[in-house]
Structure formats: C-alpha cells, structure tokens
C-alpha positions, 0 to 999 in steps of 0.5 A: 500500500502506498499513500501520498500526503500533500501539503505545504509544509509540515502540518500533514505530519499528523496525519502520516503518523496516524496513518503509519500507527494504523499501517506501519507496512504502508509506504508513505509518501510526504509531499510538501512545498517548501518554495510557494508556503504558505498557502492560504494567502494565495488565491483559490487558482494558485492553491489548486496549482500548488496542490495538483503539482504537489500530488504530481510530483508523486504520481511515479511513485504508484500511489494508491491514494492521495491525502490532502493534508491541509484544510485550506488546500481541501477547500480550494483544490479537492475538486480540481484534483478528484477530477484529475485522478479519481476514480483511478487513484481515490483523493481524500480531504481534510475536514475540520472535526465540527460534527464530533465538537458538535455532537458533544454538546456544549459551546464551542470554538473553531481555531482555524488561519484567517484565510479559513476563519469566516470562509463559507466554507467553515460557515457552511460546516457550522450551519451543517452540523452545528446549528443551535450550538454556541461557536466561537471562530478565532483566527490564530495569525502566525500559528501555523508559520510558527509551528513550520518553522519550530519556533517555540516561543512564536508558538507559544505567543500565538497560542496565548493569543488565541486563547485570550479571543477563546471564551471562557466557557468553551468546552472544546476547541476544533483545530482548524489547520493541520499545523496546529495538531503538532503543538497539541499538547502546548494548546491543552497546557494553555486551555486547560483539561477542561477543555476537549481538542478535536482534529482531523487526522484519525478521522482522514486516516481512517477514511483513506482506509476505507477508500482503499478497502483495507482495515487498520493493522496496527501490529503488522509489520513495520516495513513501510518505507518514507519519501520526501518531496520539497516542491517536486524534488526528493528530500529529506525530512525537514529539519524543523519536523523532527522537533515534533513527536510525528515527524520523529516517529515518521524519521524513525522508519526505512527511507526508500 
C-alpha cells in the first residue's frame, strides 16, 4: 500500500503518523512545498496549482491514494484534483472535526488561519452540523508559520493569543489547520483539561482506509518505507519536523 500526503509544509505530519500507527507496512509518501508556503494567502487558482503539482510530483511513485493534508488546500483544490485522478487513484480531504465538537454538546470554538476563519466554507460546516450550538471562530495569525518553522516561543505567543479571543466557557476547541495538531499538547497546557481538542487526522486516516478497502493493522509489520518531496524534488525530512513527536516517529522508519 502506498499513500501520498500533500501539503505545504509540515502540518500533514499528523496525519502520516496516524496513518503509519494504523499501517506501519504502508509506504508513505510526504509531499510538501517548501518554495510557494504558505498557502492560504494565495488565491483559490494558485492553491489548486500548488496542490495538483504537489500530488504530481508523486504520481511515479504508484500511489494508491492521495491525502490532502491541509484544510485550506481541501477547500480550494479537492475538486480540481478528484477530477484529475479519481476514480483511478481515490483523493481524500481534510475536514475540520465540527460534527464530533458538535455532537458533544456544549459551546464551542473553531481555531482555524484567517484565510479559513469566516470562509463559507467553515460557515457552511457550522450551519451543517452545528446549528443551535454556541461557536466561537478565532483566527490564530502566525500559528501555523510558527509551528513550520519550530519556533517555540512564536508558538507559544500565538497560542496565548488565541486563547485570550477563546471564551471562557468553551468546552472544546476544533483545530482548524493541520499545523496546529503538532503543538497539541502546548494548546491543552494553555486551555486547560477542561477543555476537549478535536482534529482531523484519525478521522482522514481512517477514511483513506476505507477508500482503499483495507482495515487498520496496527501490529503488522513495520516495513513501510518514507519519501520526501520539497516542491517536486526528493528530500529529506525537514529539519524543523523532527522537533515534533510525528515527524520523529515518521524519521524513525526505512527511507526508500
């Protein structure tokens, strides 16, 4: 089994390491793009193309699916590449968790870049699974440049501020971009164990099992090889990435 993962930059860690706990015999393949991040200030048109040629990039390795690891990147080009590859290769998104928040009960917020706090399409997941339900958006600026980069103390300001616009009866928090999943715990310190971090990759993990028609194997073999891109050329890991427990647990594996 082999999977690709796109994104700009690091933030698909999260979801390669819950893939690779489910499939450690899978290959993955992480194809970033290091030259054209961030993304979510570019338009709708230079998103899709820095996503297509991402997944590209990838396609002489076989995949057998393609992840898009990234919500902004789901909301402008998962179309765009579904029509391109679907339904040879199948191409699954990144959704913020609103329904699980949701179903929980109890207000919550949505922390999410500004490109996607207020879109439609966030507005959209709200009135869809969460109408009635108390939602807080809070736009995190500079969160996901400073989780890219490893920079602990930007993370940690970016952080505080965001949690200073999240009220005080919040009972859960959706993280809204791929990035924020690697400073989980540095969130939970800063909002407390009273308040419930919902994201995106188990659910994305499992889904791309699902397409694929494969159950999760968590004891299997652990033969899966790893690959990197940097903006269509083989790479290695990001330096940045083995800060982060996913990016050391993915490190920690056969590169082919």
């Amino acid at each position: 089994m082999r999977i690709v993962l796109v994104d700009s930059g690091i933030g698909l860690l999260s979801t390669a390491a819950a893939l690779r706990e489910a499939r450690p015999d899978a290959d993955l393949i992480l194809s970033m793009d290091p030259d054209h991040m961030p993304w979510g200030p570019r338009s709708t048109a230079e998103i899709t193309r820095r996503v297509l040629a991402g997944a590209r990039a990838a396609l002489a390795e076989g995949p057998d699916a393609v992840v898009v690891a990234c919500n902004t990147a789901s909301v402008h080009a998962l179309e765009p590449l579904r029509a391109e590859l679907e339904p040879r290769i199948p191409v699954v998104g990144t959704v913020p968790a609103v329904k699980p928040a949701a179903d929980r009960g109890g207000p919550f917020a949505i922390w999410a870049t500004p490109a996607t706090t207020g879109s439609p399409y966030q507005r959209g997941l709200v009135e869809r699974f969460a109408r009635g339900t108390a939602v807080t958006p809070v736009a995190c600026p500079g969160l996901a440049d400073a989780v890219e980069r490893a920079d602990s103390s930007s993370v940690r300001d970016a952080v505080a501020r965001a949690a200073e616009r999240t009220p005080a009866d919040t009972s859960a928090v959706v993280l809204g971009c791929t990035h924020y999943d690697l400073v989980e715990e540095w969130i939970s310190a800063v909002l407390g164990d009273g308040v419930a971090l919902f994201t995106a990759a188990g659910a994305v993990a499992a889904q791309t099992l699902r397409r694929l028609g494969a159950e999760a194997r968590p004891g299997a073999p652990r033969t899966g090889a790893l690959r990197v891109y940097a903006s269509g050329r083989p790479a290695e890991m990001p330096e940045a990435a083995l800060r982060y427990p996913a990016g050391a647990l993915l490190a920690a594996e056969p590169v082919g």
